[in-house]
C-alpha positions as CSV (number, residue, x, y, z in Angstrom):
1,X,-1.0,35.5,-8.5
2,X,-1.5,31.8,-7.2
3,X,-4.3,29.8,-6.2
4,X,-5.6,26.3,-5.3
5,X,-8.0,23.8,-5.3
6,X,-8.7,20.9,-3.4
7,X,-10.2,17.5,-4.0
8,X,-12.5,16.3,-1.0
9,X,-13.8,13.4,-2.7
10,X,-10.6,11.3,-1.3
11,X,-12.7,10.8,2.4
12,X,-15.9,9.3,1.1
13,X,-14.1,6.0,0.8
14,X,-12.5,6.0,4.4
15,X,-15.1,4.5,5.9
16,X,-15.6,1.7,4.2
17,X,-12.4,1.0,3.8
18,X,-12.1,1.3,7.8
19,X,-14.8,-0.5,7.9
20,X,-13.5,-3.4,6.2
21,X,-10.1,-3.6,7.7
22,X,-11.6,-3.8,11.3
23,X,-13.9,-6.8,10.5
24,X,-10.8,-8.8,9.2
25,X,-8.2,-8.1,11.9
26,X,-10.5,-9.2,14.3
27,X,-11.5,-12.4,12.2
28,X,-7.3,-13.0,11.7
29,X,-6.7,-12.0,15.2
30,X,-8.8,-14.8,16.8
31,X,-7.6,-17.5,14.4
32,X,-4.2,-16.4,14.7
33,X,-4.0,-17.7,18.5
34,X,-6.0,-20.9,17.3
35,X,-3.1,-21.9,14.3
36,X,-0.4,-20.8,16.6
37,X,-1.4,-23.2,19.2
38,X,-2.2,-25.7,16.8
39,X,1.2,-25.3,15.5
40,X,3.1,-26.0,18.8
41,X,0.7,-28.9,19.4
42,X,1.3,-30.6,16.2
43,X,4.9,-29.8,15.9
44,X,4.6,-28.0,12.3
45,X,6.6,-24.9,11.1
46,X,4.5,-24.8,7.8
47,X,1.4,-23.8,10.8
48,X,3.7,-21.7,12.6
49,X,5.1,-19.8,10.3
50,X,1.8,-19.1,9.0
51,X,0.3,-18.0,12.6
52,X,3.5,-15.7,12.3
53,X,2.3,-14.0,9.0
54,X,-0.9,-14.2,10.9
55,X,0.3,-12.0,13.1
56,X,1.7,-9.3,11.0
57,X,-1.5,-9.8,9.4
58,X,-3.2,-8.9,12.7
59,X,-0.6,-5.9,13.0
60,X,-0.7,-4.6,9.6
61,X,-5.0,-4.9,9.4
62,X,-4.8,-2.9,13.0
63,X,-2.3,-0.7,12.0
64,X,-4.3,0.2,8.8
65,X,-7.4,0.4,10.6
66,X,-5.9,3.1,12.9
67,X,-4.6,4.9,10.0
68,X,-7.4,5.3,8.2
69,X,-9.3,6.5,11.4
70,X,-6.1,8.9,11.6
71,X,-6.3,10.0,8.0
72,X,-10.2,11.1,8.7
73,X,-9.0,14.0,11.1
74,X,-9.0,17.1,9.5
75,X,-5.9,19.4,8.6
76,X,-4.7,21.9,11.8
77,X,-1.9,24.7,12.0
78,X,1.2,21.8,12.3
79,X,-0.6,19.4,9.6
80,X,-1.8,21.5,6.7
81,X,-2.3,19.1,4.4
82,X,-3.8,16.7,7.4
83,X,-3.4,13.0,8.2
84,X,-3.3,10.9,5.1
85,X,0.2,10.1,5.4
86,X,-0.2,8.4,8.2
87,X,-1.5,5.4,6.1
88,X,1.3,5.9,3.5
89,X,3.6,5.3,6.7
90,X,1.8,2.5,8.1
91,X,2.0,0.7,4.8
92,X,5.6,1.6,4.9
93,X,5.9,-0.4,8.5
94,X,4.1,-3.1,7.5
95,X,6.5,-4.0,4.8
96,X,9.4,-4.0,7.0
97,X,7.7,-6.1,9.5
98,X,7.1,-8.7,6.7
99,X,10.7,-8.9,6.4
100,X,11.6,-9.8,9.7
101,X,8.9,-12.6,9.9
102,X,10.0,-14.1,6.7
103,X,13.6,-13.5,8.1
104,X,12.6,-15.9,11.4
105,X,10.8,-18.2,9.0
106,X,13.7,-19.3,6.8
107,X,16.2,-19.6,9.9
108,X,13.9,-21.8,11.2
109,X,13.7,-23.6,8.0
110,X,16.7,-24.1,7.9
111,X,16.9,-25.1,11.6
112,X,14.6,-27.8,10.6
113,X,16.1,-29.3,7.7
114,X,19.5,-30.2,10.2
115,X,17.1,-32.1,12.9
116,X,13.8,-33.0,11.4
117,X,11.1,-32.7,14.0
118,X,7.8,-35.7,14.1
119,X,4.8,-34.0,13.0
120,X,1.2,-34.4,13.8
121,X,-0.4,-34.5,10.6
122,X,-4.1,-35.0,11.1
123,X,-4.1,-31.8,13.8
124,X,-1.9,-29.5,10.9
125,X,-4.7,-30.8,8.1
126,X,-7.7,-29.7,10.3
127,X,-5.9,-26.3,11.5
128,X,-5.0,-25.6,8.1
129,X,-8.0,-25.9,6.8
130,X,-10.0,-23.7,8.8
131,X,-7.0,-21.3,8.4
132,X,-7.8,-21.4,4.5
133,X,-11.8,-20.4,5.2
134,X,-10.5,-17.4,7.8
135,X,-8.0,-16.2,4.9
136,X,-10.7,-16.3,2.4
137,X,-13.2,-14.5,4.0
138,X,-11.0,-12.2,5.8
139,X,-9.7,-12.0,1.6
140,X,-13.4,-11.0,0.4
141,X,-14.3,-8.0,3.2
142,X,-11.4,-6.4,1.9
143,X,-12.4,-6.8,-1.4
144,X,-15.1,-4.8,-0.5
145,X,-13.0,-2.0,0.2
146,X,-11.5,0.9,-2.1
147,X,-8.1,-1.1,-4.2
148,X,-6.9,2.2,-4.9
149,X,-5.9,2.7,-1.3
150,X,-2.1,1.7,-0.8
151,X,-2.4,0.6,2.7
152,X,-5.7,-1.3,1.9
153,X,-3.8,-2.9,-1.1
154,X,-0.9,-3.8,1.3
155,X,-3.3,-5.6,3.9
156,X,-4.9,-7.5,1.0
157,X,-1.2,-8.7,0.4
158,X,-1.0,-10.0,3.8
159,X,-3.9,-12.2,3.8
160,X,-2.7,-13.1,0.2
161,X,0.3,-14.5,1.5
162,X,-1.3,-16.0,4.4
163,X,-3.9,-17.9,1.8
164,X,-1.3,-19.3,0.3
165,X,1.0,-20.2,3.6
166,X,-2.4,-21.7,4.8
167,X,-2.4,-23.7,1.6
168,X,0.8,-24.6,1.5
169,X,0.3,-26.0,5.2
170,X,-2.8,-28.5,3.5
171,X,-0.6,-29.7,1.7
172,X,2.4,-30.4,3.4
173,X,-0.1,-32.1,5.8
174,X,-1.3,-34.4,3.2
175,X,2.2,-35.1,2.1
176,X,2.9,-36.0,5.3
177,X,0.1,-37.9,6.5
178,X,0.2,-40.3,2.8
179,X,3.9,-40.9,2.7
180,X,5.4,-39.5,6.8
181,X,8.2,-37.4,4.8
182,X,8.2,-34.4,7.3
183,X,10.5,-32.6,5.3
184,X,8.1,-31.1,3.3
185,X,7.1,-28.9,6.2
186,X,10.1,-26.7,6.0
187,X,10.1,-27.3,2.3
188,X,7.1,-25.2,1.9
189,X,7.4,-23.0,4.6
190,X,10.7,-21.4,2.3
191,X,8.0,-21.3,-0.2
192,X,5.8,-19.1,2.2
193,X,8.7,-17.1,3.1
194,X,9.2,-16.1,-0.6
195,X,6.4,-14.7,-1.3
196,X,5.8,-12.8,1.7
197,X,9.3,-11.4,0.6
198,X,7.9,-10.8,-2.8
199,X,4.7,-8.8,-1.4
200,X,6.7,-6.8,1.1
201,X,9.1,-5.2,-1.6
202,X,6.2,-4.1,-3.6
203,X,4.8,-2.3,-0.5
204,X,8.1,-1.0,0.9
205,X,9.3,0.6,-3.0
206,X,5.5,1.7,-3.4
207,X,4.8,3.4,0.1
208,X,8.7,5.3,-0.1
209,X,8.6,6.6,-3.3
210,X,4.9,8.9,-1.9
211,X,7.5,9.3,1.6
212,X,10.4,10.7,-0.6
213,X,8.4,13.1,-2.3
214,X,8.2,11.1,-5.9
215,X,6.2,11.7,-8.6
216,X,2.7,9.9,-8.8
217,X,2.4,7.0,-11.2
218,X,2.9,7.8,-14.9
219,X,3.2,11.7,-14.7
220,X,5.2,12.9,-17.7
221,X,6.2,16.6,-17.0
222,X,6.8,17.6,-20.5
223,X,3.1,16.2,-21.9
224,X,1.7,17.9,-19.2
225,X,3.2,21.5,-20.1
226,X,2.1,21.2,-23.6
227,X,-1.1,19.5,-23.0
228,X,-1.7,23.3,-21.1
229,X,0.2,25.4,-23.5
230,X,-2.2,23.6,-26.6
231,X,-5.4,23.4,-24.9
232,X,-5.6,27.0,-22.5
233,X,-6.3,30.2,-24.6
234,X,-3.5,32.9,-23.5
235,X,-1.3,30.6,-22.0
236,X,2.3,30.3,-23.8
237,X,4.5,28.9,-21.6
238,X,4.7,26.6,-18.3
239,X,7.8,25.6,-16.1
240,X,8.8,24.9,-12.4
241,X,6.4,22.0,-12.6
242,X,6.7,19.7,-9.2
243,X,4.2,17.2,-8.5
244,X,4.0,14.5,-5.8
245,X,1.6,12.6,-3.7
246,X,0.5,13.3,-0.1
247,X,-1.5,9.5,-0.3
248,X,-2.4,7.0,-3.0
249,X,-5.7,8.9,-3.7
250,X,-4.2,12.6,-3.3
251,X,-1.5,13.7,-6.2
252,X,-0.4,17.6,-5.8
253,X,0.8,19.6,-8.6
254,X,2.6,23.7,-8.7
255,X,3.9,24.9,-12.0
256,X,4.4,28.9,-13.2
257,X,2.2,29.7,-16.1
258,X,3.6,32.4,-18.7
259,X,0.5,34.2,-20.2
260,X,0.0,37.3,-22.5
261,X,-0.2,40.2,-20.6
262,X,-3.8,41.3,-21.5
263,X,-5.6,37.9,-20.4
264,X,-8.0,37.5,-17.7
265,X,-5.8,36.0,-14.6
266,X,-8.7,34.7,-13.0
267,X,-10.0,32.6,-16.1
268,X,-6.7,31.7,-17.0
269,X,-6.3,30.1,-13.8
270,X,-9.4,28.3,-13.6
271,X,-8.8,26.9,-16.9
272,X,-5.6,25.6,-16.2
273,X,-6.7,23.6,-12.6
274,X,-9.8,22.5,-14.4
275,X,-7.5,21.0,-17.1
276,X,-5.4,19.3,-14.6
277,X,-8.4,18.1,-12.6
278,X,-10.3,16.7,-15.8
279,X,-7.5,16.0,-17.7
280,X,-4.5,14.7,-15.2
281,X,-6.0,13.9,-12.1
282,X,-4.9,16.9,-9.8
283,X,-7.3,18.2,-7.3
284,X,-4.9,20.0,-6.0
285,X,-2.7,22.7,-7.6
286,X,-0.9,25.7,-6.7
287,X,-0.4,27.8,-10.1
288,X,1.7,30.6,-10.2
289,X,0.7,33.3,-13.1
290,X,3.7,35.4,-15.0
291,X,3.2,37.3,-17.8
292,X,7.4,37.2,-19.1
293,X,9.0,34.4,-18.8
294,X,10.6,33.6,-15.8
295,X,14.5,32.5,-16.1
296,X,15.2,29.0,-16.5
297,X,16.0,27.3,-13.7
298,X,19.2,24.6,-14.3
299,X,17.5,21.3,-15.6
300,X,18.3,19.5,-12.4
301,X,15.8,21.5,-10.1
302,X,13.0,21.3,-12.7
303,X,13.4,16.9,-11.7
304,X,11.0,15.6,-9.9
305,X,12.4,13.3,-7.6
């Protein structure tokens, strides 16, 4: 006999989270066609290549925002378990992109070091800065949001990185405006392109181990079978225990519970899903009573992935 329960609670923070990521891709939006410009005008890669994360910003804040939206719809006959994969997937996209931008940023780089360009350093210094008071206030709406959420998390990486590119642009500016060494401009545009590098794995090895099915963060199979076997009266034995994630925010758990052959099925079974709710932070679970137990399945298909 199985059942299930489900955790609603996940929703209540889709709205603000929404919420938040729609404010700052339109602030980053705007100001991304401002520093761009500004860029071309003043001849600086450090600008450009920050309008470019700029714009992944813009893509990866709209992208989220339509996720979440997404996520909100409720579960039909194709999508039992609904839409919060979506945002998992989005996440996933965004760290690619962030490749390919950092990608074009160090080819240019490089591009620059061979035949130095002149540089208009008073236009980068005032672009830049304004760029730094976007970043930080596109930085504290999202802060605003739930941390939890991966794709949240991953758009608060973005404007990270673009904080610091917008930084990095000040001073390059400076540099070049006290001493004319334009070099510096590529210099810490490499810099830029590191740590949107750095961000973007993060994201990519977070958001495809919840696509491939992985367990959630720090679940240990074997304490979780005899935290249940200790703590549920009539309960002697658990196996075929899979979990994995549908979001950040939603971890799933089935297992096969052996119990003795007297016990109350329905108690038994509410025990054991308010254990893992209370205990191990599954809302949802599928358990399976027996009352012998079941063969042993080779080791290899007991692994979660």
């Amino acid at each position: 006999m199985g059942g299930q329960s489900h955790g609603h609670g996940h929703h209540h923070h889709h709205a603000t989270n929404a919420t938040a990521l729609g404010r700052a891709a339109i602030l980053t939006g705007v100001f991304m066609v401002a520093e761009l410009v500004g860029g071309v005008v003043s001849g600086s890669l450090a600008l450009v290549a920050d309008a470019g994360h700029m714009l992944t910003d813009f893509a990866a804040l709209s992208m989220a925002w339509l996720a979440l939206r997404i996520a909100r719809k409720p579960a039909d006959e194709r999508r039992t378990y609904g839409f919060d994969r979506v945002s998992v997937l989005a996440a996933f996209v965004n760290g690619l992109a962030l490749f390919l931008v950092a990608g074009w940023i160090l080819f240019e780089a490089a591009d620059r070091f061979v035949a130095p360009e002149p540089v208009m350093g008073n236009l980068m210094l005032a672009v830049a800065i304004i760029g730094l008071l976007v970043n930080v206030a596109a930085f504290r709406i999202l802060t605003r949001g739930d941390r939890e959420n991966l794709n949240l998390r991953a758009a608060l990486l973005h404007v990270m990185g673009d904080l610091l590119g917008s930084v990095a642009a000040i001073v390059a500016a400076v540099i070049i405006l006290l001493t004319g060494w334009t070099p510096i401009d590529p210099i810490l545009s490499v810099l830029v392109a590191l740590l949107i590098l750095r961000s973007a794995w993060a994201i990519i090895r977070e958001s495809a181990h919840i696509l491939l099915e992985g367990a959630p963060v720090g679940f240990d199979r074997d304490a979780l079978s005899h935290d249940l076997v200790k703590n549920i009266p009539n309960v002697s034995g658990i196996s075929h225990v899979h979990a994995w994630s549908i979001s950040q925010e939603r971890p799933v758990v089935t297992l096969v519970a052996t119990i003795e052959p007297d016990s109350d099925r329905e108690t038994v079974s509410r025990n054991i899903k308010n254990r893992l709710s209370e205990e191990h932070g599954f809302n949802h679970a599928t358990v399976e009573l027996t009352t012998s137990s079941p063969e042993r399945l080779p080791d290899r298909c007991l692994d979660p992935i």
